[in-house]
Every structure is written in structure tokens, then in C-alpha cells.
LOTILUM-161487 format. One record per residue (C-alpha): residue number from 1; y, x, z. Coordinates in Angstrom, 1 decimal, m for minus. Each point is the difference from the previous one (the first is absolute). Last residue first. Example, Ala and Ser with C-alpha at 12.3 -4.5 7.8 and 13.67 -1.06 7.14 Angstrom:
2
BADREN   nr       v       u       w
BADREN    2    m1.1    13.7     7.1
BADREN    1    m3.4    m1.4     0.7
***
This chain:
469
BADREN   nr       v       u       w
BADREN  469    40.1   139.9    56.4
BADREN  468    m0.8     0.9    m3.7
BADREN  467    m0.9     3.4     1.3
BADREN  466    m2.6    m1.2     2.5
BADREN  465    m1.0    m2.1    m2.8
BADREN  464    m1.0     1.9    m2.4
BADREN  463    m0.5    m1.9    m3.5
BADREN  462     0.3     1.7    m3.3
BADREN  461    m1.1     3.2     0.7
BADREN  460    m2.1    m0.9     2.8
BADREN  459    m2.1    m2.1    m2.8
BADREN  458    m3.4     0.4     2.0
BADREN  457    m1.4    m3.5    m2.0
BADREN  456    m2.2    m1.7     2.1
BADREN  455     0.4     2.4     3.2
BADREN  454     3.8    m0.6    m0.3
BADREN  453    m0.4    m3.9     0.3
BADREN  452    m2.4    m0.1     2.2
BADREN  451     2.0     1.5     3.0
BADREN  450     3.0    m2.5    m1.5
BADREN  449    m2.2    m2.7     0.7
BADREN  448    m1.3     1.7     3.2
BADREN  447     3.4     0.2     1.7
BADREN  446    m0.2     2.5     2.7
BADREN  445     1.8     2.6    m2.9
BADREN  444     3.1    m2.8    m0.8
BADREN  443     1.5    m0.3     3.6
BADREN  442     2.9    m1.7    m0.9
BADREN  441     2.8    m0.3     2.2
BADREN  440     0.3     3.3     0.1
BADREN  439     0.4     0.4    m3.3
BADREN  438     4.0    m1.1     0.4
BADREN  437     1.1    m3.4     0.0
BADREN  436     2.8    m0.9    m2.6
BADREN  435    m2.3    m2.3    m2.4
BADREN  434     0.0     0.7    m4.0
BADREN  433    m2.2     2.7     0.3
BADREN  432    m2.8    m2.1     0.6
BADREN  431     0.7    m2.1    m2.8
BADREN  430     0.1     2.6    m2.2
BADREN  429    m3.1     2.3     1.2
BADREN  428    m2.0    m3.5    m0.4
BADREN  427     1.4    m0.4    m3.7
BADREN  426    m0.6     3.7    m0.4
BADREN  425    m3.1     0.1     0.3
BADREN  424    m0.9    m3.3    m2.1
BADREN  423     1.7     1.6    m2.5
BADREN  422    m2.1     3.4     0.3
BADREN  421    m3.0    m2.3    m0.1
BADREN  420     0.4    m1.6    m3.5
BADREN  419     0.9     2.6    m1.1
BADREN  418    m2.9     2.3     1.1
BADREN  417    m2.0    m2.7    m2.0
BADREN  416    m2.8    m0.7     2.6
BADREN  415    m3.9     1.4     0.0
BADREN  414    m1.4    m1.3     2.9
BADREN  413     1.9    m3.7    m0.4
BADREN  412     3.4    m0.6     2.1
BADREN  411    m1.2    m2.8     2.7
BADREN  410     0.7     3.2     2.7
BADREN  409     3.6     0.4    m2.1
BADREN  408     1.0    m4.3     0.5
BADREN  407    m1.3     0.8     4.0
BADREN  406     2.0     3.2     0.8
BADREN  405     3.1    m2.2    m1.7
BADREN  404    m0.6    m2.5     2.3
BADREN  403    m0.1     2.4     2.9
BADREN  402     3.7     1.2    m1.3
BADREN  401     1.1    m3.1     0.0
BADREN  400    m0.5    m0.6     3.0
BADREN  399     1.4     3.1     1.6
BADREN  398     2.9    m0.9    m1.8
BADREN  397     0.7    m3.2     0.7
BADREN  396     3.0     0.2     2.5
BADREN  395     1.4     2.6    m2.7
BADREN  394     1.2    m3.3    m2.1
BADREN  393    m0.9     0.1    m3.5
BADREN  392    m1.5    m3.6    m1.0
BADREN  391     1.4    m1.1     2.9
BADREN  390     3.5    m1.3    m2.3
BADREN  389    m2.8    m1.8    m2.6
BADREN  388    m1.2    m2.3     3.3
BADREN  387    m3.1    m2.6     0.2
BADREN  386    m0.6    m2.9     2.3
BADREN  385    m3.7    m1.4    m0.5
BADREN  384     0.0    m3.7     1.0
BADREN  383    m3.1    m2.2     0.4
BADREN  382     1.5    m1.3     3.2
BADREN  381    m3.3     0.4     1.8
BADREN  380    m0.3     3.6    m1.8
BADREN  379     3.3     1.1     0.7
BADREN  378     0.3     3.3    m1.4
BADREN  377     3.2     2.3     0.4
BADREN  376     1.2     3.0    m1.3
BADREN  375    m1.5     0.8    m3.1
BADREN  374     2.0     2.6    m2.1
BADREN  373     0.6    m0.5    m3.7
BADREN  372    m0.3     1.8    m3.5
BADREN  371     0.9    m1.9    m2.9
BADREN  370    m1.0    m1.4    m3.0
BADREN  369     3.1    m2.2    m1.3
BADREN  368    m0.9    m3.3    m1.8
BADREN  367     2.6    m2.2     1.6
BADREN  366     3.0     2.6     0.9
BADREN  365     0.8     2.1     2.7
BADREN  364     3.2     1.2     1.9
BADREN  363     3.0    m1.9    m1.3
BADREN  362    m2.3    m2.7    m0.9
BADREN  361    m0.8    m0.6     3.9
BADREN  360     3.3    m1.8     0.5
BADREN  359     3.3     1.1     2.2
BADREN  358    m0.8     3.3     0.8
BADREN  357     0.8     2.5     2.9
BADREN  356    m1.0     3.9    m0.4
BADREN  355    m3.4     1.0     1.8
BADREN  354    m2.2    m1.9    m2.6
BADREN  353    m2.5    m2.9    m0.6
BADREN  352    m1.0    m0.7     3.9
BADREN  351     3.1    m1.7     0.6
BADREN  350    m0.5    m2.4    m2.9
BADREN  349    m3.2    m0.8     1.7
BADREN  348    m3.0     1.5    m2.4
BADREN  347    m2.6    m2.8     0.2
BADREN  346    m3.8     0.3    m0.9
BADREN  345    m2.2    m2.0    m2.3
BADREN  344    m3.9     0.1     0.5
BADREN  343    m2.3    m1.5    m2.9
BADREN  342     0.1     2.6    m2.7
BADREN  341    m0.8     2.4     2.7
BADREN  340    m0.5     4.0    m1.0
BADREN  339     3.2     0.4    m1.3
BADREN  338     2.1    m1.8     2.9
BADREN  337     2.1    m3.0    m1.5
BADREN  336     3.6     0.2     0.6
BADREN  335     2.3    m2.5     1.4
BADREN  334     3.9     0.8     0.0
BADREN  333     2.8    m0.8     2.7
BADREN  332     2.0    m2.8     1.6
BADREN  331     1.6    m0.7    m3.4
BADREN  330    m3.3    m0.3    m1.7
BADREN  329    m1.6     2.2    m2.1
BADREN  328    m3.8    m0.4    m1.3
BADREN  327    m2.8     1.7    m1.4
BADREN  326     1.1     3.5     0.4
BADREN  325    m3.1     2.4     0.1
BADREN  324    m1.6     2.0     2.7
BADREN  323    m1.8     3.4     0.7
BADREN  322    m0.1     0.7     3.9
BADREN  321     1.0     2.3     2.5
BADREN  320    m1.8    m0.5     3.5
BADREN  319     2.1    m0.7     2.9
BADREN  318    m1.7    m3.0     1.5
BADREN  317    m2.8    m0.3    m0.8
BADREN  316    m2.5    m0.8    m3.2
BADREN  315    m3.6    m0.2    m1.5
BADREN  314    m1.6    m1.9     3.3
BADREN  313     2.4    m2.9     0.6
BADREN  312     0.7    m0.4    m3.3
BADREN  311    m3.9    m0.5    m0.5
BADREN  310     0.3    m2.5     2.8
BADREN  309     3.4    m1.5    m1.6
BADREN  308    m1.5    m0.5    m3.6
BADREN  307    m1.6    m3.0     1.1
BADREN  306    m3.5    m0.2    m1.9
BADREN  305     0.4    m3.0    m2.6
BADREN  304    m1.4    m3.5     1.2
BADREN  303     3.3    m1.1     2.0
BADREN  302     1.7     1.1    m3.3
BADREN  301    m1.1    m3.1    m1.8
BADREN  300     1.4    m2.3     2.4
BADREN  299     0.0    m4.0     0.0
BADREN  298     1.7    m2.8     1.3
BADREN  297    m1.3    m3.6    m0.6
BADREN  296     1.9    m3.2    m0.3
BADREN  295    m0.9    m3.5     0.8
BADREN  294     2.9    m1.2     2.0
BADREN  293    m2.3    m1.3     2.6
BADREN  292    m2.6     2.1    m0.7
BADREN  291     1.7     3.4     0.4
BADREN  290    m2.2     2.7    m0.5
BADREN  289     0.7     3.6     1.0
BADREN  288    m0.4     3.8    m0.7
BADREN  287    m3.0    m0.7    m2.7
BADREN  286    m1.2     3.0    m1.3
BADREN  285     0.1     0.7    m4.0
BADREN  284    m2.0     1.1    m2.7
BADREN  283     1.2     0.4    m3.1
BADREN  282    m0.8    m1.3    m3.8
BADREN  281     2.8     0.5    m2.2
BADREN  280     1.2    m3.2    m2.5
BADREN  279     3.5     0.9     0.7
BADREN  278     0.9     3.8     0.7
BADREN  277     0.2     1.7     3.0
BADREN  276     1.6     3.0     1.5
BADREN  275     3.6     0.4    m1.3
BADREN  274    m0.3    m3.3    m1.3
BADREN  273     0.3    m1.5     3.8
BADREN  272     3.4     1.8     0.0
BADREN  271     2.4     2.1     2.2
BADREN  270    m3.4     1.3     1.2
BADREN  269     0.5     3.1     2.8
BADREN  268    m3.5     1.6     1.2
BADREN  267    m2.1    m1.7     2.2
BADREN  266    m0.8    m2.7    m2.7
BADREN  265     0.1    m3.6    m0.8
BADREN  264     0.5    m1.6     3.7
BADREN  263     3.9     0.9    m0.2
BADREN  262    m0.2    m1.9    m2.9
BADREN  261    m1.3    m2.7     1.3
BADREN  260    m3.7    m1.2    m1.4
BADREN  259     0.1    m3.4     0.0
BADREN  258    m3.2    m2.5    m0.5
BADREN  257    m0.9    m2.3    m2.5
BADREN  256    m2.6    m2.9     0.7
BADREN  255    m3.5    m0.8    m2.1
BADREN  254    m1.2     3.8    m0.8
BADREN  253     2.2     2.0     1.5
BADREN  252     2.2    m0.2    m2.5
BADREN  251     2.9     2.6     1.4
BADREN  250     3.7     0.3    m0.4
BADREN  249     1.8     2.6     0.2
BADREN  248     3.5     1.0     2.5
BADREN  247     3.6    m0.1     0.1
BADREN  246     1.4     0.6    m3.4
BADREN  245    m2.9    m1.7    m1.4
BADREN  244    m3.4     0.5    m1.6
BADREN  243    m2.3    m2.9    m1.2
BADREN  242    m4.0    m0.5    m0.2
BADREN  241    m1.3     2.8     1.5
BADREN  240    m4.0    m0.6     0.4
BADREN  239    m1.7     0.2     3.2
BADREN  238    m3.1     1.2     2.1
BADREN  237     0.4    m1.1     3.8
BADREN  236     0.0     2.3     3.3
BADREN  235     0.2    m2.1     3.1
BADREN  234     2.1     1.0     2.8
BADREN  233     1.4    m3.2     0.5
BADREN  232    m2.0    m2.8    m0.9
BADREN  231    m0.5    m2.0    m3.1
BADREN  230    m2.6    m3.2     0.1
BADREN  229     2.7    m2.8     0.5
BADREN  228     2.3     1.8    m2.3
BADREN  227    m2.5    m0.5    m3.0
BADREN  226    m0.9    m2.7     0.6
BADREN  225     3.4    m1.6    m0.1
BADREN  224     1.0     2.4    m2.8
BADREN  223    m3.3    m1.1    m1.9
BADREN  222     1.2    m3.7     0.2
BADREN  221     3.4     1.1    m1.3
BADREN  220    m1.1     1.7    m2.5
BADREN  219    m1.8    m2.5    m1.9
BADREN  218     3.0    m2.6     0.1
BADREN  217     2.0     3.0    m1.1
BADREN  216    m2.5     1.0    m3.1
BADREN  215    m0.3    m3.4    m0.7
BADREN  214     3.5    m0.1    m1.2
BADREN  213     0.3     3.1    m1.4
BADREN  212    m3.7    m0.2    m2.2
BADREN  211     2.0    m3.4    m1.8
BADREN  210    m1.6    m2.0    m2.9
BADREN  209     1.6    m2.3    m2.8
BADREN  208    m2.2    m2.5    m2.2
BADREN  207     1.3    m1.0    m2.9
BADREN  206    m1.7    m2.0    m2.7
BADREN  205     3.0    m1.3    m1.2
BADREN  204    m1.3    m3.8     0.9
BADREN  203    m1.6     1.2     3.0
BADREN  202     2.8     1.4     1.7
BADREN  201    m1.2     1.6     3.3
BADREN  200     2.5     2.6     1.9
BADREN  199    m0.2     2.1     3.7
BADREN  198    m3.6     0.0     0.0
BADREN  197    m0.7     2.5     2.6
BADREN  196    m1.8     3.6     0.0
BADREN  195    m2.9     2.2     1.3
BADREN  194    m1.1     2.4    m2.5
BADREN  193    m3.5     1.9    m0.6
BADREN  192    m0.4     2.5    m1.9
BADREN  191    m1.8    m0.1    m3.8
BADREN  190     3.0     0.8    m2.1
BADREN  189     2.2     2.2     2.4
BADREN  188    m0.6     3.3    m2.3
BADREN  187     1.8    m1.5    m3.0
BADREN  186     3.3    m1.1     1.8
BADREN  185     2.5     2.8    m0.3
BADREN  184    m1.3     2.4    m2.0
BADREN  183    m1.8    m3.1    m3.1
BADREN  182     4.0    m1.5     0.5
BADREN  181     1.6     3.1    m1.3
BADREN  180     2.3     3.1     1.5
BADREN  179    m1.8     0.2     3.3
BADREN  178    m0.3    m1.0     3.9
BADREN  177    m1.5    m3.1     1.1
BADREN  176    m1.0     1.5     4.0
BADREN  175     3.6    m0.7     1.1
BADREN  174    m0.2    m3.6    m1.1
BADREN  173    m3.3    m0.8     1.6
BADREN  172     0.8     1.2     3.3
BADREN  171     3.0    m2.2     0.0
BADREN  170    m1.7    m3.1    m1.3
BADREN  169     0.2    m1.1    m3.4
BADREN  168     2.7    m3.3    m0.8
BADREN  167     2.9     2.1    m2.0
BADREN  166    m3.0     1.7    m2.0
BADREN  165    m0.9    m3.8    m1.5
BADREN  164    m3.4    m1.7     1.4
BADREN  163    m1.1    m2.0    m3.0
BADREN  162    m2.8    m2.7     0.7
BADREN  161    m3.3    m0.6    m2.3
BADREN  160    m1.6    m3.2     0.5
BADREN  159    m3.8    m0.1    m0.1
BADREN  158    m0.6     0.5     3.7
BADREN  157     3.7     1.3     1.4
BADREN  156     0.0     3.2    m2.6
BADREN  155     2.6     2.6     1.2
BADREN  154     1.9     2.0    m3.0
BADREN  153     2.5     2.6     1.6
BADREN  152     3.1     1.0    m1.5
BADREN  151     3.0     0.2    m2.6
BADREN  150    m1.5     1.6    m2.1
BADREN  149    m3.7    m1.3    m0.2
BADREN  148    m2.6     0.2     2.1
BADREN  147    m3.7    m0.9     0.6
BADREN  146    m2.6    m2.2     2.4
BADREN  145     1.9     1.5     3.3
BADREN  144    m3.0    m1.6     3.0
BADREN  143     0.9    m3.1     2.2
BADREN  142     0.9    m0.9     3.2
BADREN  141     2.0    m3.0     0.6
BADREN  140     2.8    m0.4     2.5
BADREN  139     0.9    m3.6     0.7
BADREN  138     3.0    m1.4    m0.6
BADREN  137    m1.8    m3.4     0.6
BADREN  136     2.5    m2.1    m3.3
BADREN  135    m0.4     3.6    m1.9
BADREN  134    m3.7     0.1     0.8
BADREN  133    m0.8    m3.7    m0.4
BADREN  132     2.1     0.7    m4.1
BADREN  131    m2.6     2.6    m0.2
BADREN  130    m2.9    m1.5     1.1
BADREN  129     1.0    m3.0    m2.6
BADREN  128     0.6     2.3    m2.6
BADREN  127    m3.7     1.8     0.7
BADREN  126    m1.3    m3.8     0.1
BADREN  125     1.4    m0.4    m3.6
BADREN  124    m1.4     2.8    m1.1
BADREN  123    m3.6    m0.6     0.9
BADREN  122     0.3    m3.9    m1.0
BADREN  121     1.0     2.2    m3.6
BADREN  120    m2.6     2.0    m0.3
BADREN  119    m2.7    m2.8     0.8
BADREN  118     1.5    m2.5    m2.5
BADREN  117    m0.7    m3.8    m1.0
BADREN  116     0.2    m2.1    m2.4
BADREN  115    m1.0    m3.7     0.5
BADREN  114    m1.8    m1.3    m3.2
BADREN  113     0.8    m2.5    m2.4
BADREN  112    m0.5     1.3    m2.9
BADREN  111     3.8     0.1    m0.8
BADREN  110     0.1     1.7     3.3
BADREN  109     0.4    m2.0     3.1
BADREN  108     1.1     1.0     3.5
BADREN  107     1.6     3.4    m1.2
BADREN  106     0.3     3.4     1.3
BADREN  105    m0.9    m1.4     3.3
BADREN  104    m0.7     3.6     2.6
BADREN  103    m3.4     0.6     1.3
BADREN  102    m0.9     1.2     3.6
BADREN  101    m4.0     1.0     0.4
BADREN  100    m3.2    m1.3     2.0
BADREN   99    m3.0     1.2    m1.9
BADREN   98    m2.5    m2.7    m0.6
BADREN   97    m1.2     1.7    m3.5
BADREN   96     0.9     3.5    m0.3
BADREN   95     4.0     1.4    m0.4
BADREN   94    m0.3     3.1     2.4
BADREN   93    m2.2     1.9    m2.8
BADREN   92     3.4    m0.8    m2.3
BADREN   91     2.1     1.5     2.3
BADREN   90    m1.8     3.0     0.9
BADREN   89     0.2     0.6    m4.4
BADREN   88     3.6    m0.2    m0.5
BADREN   87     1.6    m3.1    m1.1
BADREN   86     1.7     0.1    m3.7
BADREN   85    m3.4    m1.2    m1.3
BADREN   84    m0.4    m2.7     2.1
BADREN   83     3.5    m0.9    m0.8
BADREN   82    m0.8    m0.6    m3.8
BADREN   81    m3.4    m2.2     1.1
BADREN   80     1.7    m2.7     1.2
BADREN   79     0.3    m1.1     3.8
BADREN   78    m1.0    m3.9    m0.5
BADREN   77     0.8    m2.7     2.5
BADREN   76    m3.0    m2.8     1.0
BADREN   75     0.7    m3.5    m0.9
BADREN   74     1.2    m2.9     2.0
BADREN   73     2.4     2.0     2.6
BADREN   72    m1.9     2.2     3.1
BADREN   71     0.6     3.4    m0.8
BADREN   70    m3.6     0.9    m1.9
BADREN   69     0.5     3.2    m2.1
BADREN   68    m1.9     0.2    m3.1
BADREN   67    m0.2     3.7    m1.1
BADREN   66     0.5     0.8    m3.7
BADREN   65    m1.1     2.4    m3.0
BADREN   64    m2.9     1.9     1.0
BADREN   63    m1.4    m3.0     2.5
BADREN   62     0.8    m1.2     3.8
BADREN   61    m0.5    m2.9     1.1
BADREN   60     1.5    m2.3     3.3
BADREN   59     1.9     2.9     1.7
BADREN   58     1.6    m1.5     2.8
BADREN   57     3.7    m1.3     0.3
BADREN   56     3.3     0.5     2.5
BADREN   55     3.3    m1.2    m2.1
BADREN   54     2.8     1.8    m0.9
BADREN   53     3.1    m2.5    m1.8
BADREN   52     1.5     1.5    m2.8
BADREN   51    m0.9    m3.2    m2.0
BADREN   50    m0.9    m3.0     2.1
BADREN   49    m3.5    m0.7     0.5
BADREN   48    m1.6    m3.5     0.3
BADREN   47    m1.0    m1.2     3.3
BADREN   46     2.4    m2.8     0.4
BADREN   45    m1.2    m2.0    m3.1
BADREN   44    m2.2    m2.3     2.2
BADREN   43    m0.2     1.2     3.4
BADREN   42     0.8    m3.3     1.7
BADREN   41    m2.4    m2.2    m2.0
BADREN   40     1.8    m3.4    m0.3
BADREN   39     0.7    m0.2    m3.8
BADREN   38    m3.7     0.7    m0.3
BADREN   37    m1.1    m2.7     1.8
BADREN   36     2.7    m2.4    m1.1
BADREN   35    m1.9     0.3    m3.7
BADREN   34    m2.0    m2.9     0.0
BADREN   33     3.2    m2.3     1.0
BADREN   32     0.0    m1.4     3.1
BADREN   31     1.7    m3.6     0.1
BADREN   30     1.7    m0.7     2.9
BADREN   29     3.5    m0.6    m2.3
BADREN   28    m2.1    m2.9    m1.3
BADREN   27     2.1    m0.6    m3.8
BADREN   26     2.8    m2.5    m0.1
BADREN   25     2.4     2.5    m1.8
BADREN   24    m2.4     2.6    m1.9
BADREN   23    m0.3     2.8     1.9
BADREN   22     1.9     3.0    m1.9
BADREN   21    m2.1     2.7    m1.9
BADREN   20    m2.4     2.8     1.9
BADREN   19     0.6     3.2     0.2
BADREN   18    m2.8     3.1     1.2
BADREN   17     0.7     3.4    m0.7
BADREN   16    m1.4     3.0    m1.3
BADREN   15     1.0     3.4     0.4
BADREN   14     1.5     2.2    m2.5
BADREN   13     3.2     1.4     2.4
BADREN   12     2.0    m2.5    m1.8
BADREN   11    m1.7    m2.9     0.5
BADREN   10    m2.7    m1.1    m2.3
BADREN    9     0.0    m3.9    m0.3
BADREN    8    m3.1    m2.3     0.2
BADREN    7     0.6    m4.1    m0.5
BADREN    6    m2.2    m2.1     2.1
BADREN    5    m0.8    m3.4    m1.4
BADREN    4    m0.1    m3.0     1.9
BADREN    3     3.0    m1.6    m1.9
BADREN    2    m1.8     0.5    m3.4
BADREN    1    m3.4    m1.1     1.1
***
């Protein structure tokens, strides 16, 4: 019958639908109608896909040019045979019959009328998704450097391939990309693994923007605080120099930087950190304290170098001549450093530079100068050793000096240059002269440096000293 008859309409997603024309006026409105039934079935039409949409499925069938994929709609979904041959081969050994698996909508009907579906492509899209939930979480994602190009980093996020640009690496990272081209700077950190944030997702541009720097400091400050609450004085840690300043380095030590000041670089005068270190070095340090409220960490490389004081301590005394250089003038006086130590400075006073008054050190010496110098005074609490260029000659040494002189002839090899020894003779004989006591203040024959002296070489032409005095 005409007015019982159902009319069928595809909609516009390809499913089929039910209508039926007008009552006729008069007609039982109680009437069911054959086809109520399936008008009133709740899931009718409402489990067909969508396109783009990713749907959960099992593998149905699998043959050399297809797999059926069943996700619930009226017909099973078909992977085609072109991107089973783009997938590699673990992928395709996963894809066996009842497998569980993600598939993305290409299309709900083909002109066939078949749902298309995609493996790659459900992959892909979750990978966006996980990327977009780790921009939205800020979360810090680990990862491994898939490639480069010249302007960075190339960092894969599953399937989807992010760009980390040179602005966004990580300190460390940035000092150790070095070189004239993009295969020196970035080539050797293909393959390591890289902890960064998704700081930019644009899906329709295909963008996908990723930060070391910013992950870096979330990082680090979790490895600071366990780092600080393990870290006691005293404790000797392996580190790498990662900045220099005017007033100290900086040192990775592995999670938290530390200080070293620069008084706490050397024993011997730095002006500069660069002086002695260099970024990138690896030292070790000892820790000289740890403040966890404020979170900082003081370190000392020179606490693990012998002191120089004890073997000060031992080589020189008061009144012994010395060797020195000008390192430093200053309008109280001028530092030199001793020949032998590289590490100890000493101060000439500006009275101790000469006999005559002077307004500045310059009229005397000069930076650079190799001079000869007097020690009078070492203060090895203080770490001070005073020095004196004025002493250098005074006849209240003499007796000294002439011992030292003894010594510097004994040290002399078997066989000498007569030269070399005549000069140091007469050096001794000089300053000795130079002092307005009479011989017998000296008694030169009990002396058994100078007793050995004449035996050695029997030069009584050259050196007799009960004539000299």
C-alpha cells in the first residue's frame, strides 16, 4: 500500500535511513507501522565512522593485498595493500588476525563502498595528540637526537618529527657544538639521548617546536635538590667548568653548580679564573660549604693542591737572598714572584725598595724586572712573605750570605767552569766587604764551609781569607 510504504534515503555520511509519508487525515494515530521497530533501535546509524576520527579495531583477515579491520560500524574497514608495503617489516608481523590496533578514517565510504582506513596514519595522529597533551602538561619528555639540520636538533615524538633550534639547546650542549658547518657541530650527538618540552604544536603547518633549555631547568632543579641534600662539607667531587667570571668559576657538578672563588682557585695570585681554567675542563673540587636554604655550594680547587707554605716553610728564612720577578706595583709597594715558586707572591713595602724616599714603586722597579731581593719576614699563618731590595746589601747579612754562598759553590759540579766559580767568589768576598766590621767579627778558619771550600779547590791565590779580612 502506497501510504504504508517506507521510503529509504542515504544520508549524508552514506547511511540509510528510514521516512515514512504523512498519515492520512482520519487515519489510527495507534497504528504501528511494520517498520517502527527499526526506527526505534537506539544504535541505528550512530556507529558509523566519521572521517579523521581514530577508532580501536581487531584484525578480522589478513591477505597479500588487504587487512580487514573490524571497528564496530556495518562492514569491516580495509587497510589497503599500498600502506602495507610502506610499513616496515615488525609492523606488519604485529598486524595478525585478532590483534588489537588504532586506525585512523580516511574515508567512511569509498565509491565501492568500503570504510578506509589507515594504520600509519591513526599512528600519527596519536603522536600529534601526545604532543599537543605534552605542550597543554608541560611535561618533560625524553627522547633520542634522530638528525640535524642547520639550524638545529631533529627530535622524533613517535612518528612526528620535532625541530629543536640552536637558541633552545641546553648550555652544556651549546658549548660542546663547535665547528665551521652543521655535520661539526651537530653530527656526533645523533643517537644521545635529549630531554626536552613541547613549547609549539601547529598541526596544520606541520610544525612541531622543541625546547632542551626549558627542560634542562625543570631537570636541574630536581638534581640540585638532590644534589644539595647528599653534599657535605669536606667532600671531594669531580666537576666540569662551565662559566668563568671576574670573581670566581663555575662548576657542573653533575645536577647543581657550585662556586669556586677566586681566592679558592689557586695559592698563587689569579686576577682571572681564565688564567687557570678554561670552560668545558674537568676538575676536582672540595666542597667548603653547602647552603640549603639558599641552595648554593662553595667550592675550592686549591684546598686539594699541596700548600706551598710547608715547603716555604722549609726552603726559606729569614735573611736569605733570593731571585724574584716583578708581577705587580702598587702604590704601597711591589709584588714579586720568588723564582722557584710560581705560586708564592711576596711584598716589597715602599720602604723596603730603597734608602732614598719615593713617592710610587715605578721610580725604583718595574713589572717584568728580575731582581735580586732579601727576605725579611715570613708569616706562615698570615700567608705573607715580606721581602726588601734596600737589604739586599746591608753588612747586617754578611755572615749570611757568605754561608749561602759556601752552599751555591759546595752544589758546584766536580769539574766546575773556573768562571763560573771565580764570580761566585767574589760575589761572597763583595758582599762581605761591603759591611764596616773588621775580620774579627768573623771567624772564617773554625768555619767548616769555608774549611771545605779550600780543601775542594786549594785556590789560596785567589781566595785567602786571612788576607781578605
Amino acid at each position: 500500500m502506497e501510504q504504508d510504504s517506507v521510503l529509504l534515503e542515504r544520508d549524508i555520511q552514506g547511511s540509510l535511513v528510514a521516512t515514512l509519508p504523512p498519515a492520512e487525515v482520519g487515519g489510527e494515530a495507534d497504528t504501528a507501522h511494520p517498520m517502527q521497530g527499526l526506527l526505534d533501535h537506539a544504535d541505528f546509524g550512530m556507529n558509523q565512522p566519521n572521517r579523521g576520527e581514530i577508532r580501536q579495531g581487531t584484525v578480522v583477515k589478513v591477505t597479500a593485498t588487504e587487512i580487514l579491520v573490524d571497528i564496530g560500524a556495518k562492514s569491516e574497514g580495509v587497510i589497503s595493500g599500498r600502506e602495507l608495503e610502506r610499513l616496515d617489516e615488525a609492523t606488519r608481523q604485529r598486524l595478525q588476525v585478532g590483534a588489537e590496533i588504532l586506525v585512523f578514517v580516511v574515508s567512511p565510504e569509498d565509491k565501492n563502498g568500503n570504510i578506509v582506513l589507515s594504520y600509519s596514519r591513526a599512528q600519527e595522529e596519536q603522536d600529534w595528540r601526545d604532543a599537543e597533551r605534552l605542550r597543554d602538561s608541560q611535561e618533560v619528555y625524553t627522547g633520542t637526537v634522530a638528525g640535524f639540520n642547520k639550524g638545529g636538533l631533529l627530535v622524533k615524538i613517535g612518528k612526528v618529527r620535532g625541530f629543536m633550534p640552536a637558541s633552545q639547546l641546553s648550555m652544556s650542549r651549546r658549548k660542546g657544538s663547535q665547528g665551521e658547518t652543521p655535520e661539526e657541530r651537530w653530527a656526533r650527538m645523533v643517537g644521545q639521548p635529549i630531554q626536552v618540552k613541547v613549547i609549539e604544536v601547529d598541526r596544520a603547518r606541520n610544525r612541531l617546536i622543541l625546547s632542551e633549555r626549558a627542560a634542562s631547568r625543570e631537570t636541574r632543579e630536581k638534581q640540585k635538590e638532590q644534589l644539595i641534600a647528599s653534599v657535605h662539607e669536606g667532600d671531594i667531587r669531580t666537576g666540569r667548568v662551565i662559566s668563568l667570571a671576574d670573581f670566581g668559576a663555575f662548576i657542573d657538578l653533575g645536577g647543581a653548580d657550585g662556586l669556586v672563588h677566586l681566592s679558592e682557585i689557586s695559592h698563587r695570585r689569579v686576577n682571572h679564573p681564565k688564567e687557570v681554567l678554561k670552560v668545558g675542563q674537568e676538575v676536582q673540587v672540595q666542597v667548603l660549604h653547602v647552603d640549603r636554604e639558599r641552595k648554593r655550594i662553595g667550592l675550592s680547587l686549591k684546598r686539594l693542591e699541596e700548600d706551598p707554605w710547608t715547603r716555604i716553610q722549609r726552603r726559606y728564612k729569614q735573611g736569605q737572598l733570593v731571585e724574584a720577578t716583578i708581577t705587580k706595583l702598587t702604590k704601597f709597594g711591589a709584588f714579586a714572584r720568588i723564582a722557584s715558586e710560581d705560586t708564592i707572591e711576596g711584598l716589597i713595602h715602599i720602604s723596603e725598595l730603597s734608602d732614598n724616599r719615593i713617592a710610587h714603586p715605578k721610580e725604583v722597579v718595574k713589572e717584568g724586572q728580575a731582581v735580586t731581593l732579601r727576605v725579611i719576614r715570613i708569616d706562615p699563618e698570615r700567608r705573607r712573605i715580606g721581602l726588601s731590595l734596600k737589604k739586599v746589601d746591608s753588612p747586617a747579612y754578611a755572615d749570611m750570605d757568605w754561608r749561602q754562598a759556601m752552599r751555591e759553590i759546595e752544589e758546584v759540579p766536580p769539574t766546575p767552569d773556573r768562571a763560573e766559580v771565580r764570580a761566585a767568589q767574589r760575589r761572597a768576598k763583595s758582599r762581605a766587604s761591603g759591611g764596616k766590621r773588621n775580620s774579627s767579627e768573623y771567624d772564617f778558619e773554625e768555619d767548616d764551609e769555608i774549611e771545605d771550600f779550600e780543601a775542594d779547590y786549594e785556590e789560596e791565590d785567589e781566595v785567602d781569607f786571612e788576607d781578605e779580612h
